[in-house]
C-alpha positions as CSV (number, residue, x, y, z in Angstrom):
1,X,-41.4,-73.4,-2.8
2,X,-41.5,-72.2,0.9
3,X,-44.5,-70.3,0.2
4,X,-46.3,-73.5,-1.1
5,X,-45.4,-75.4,2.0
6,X,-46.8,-72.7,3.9
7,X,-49.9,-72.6,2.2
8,X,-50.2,-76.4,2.5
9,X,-49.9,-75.8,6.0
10,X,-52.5,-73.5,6.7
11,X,-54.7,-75.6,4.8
12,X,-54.2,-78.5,6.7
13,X,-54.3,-76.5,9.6
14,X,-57.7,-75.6,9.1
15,X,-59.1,-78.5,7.7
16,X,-58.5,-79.6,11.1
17,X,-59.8,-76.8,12.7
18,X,-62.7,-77.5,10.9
19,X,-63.0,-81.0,11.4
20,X,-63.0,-80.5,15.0
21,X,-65.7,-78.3,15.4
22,X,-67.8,-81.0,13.4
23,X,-70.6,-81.9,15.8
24,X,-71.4,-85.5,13.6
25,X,-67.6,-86.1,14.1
26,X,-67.9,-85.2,17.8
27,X,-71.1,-86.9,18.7
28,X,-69.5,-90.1,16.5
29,X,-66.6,-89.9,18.9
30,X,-67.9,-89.6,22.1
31,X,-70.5,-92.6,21.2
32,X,-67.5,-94.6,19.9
33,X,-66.2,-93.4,23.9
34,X,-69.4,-95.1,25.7
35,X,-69.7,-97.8,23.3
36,X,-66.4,-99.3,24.6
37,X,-67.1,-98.2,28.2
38,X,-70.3,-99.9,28.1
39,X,-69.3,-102.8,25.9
40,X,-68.9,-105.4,28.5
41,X,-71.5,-104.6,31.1
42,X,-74.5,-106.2,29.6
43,X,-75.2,-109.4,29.9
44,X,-76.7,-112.1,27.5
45,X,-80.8,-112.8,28.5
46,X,-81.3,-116.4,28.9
47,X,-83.8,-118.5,30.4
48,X,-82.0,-119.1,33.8
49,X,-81.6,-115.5,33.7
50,X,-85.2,-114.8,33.4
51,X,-86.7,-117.6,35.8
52,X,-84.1,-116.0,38.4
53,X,-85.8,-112.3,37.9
54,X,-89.2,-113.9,38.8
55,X,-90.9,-112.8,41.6
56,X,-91.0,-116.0,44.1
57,X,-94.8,-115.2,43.7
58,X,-95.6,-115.9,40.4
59,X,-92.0,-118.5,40.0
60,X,-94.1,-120.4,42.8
61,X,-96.9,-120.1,41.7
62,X,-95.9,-121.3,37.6
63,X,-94.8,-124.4,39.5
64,X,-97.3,-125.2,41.2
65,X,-99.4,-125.0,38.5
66,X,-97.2,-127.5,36.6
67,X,-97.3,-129.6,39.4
68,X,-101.4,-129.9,39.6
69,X,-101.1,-130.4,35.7
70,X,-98.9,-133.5,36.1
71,X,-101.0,-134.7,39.0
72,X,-104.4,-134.0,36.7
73,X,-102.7,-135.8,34.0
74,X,-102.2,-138.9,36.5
75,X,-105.4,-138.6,37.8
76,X,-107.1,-138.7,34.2
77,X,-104.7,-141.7,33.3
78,X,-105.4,-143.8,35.9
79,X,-109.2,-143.3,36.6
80,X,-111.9,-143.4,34.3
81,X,-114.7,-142.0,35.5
82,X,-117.7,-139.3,35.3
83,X,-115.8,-137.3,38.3
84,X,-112.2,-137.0,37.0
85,X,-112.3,-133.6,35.0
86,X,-113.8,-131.9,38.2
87,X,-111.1,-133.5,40.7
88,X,-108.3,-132.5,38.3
89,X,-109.7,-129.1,37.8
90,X,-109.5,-128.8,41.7
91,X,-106.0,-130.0,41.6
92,X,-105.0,-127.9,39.3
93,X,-106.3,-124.9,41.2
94,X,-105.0,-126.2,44.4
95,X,-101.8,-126.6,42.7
96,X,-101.7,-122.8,41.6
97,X,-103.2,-121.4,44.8
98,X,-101.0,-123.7,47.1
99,X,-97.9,-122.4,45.1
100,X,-99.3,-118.8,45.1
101,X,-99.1,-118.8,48.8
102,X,-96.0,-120.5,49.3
103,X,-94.2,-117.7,47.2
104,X,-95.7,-114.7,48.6
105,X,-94.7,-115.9,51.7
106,X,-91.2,-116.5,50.5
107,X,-91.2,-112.8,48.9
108,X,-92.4,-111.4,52.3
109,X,-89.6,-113.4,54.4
110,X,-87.3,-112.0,51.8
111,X,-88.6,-108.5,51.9
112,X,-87.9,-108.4,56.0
């Protein structure tokens, strides 16, 4: 019976051996390591996220854009004449360049 037990042993003994030289097992473990290292240092992508990581350029620019739009829209509502697609097409560029300019310059006051 002794002699059973001892075999038993050393069969464990090197399953283990075995099991630890296992580079899946290994390479399972240490990603298992970094997985819960890294598990709370990534953070969810929203839209405030991603209007934040905008270059004051192009954020600036976006709005102005939007605000030559709604001012184009007005001016087409209101007025009804031959001239009002050309005014609100240079609203709508004076818009984007006007907010073009006015982030750049915010980026380069940042930047110094």
């Amino acid at each position: 019976m002794s002699q059973d037990k001892e075999q038993e042993r050393l069969r464990r003994l090197r399953e283990e051996q075995l099991s630890a030289r296992d580079p899946s097992q290994k390479a399972q473990s240490t990603h298992q390591r970094l997985a819960t290292h890294y598990q709370g240092s990534y953070r969810k992508t929203t839209l405030q996220g991603l209007i934040r990581d905008l270059p004051a350029a192009w954020l600036w620019m976006i709005i102005g854009l939007l605000i030559g739009l709604a001012i184009a829209i007005v001016i087409f509502q209101t007025v009804k004449a031959d001239w009002t697609p050309y005014v609100a097409g240079v609203v709508i560029f004076f818009g984007l360049a006007a907010g073009r300019v006015t982030g750049a310059v915010l980026d380069w006051h940042k930047n110094d």
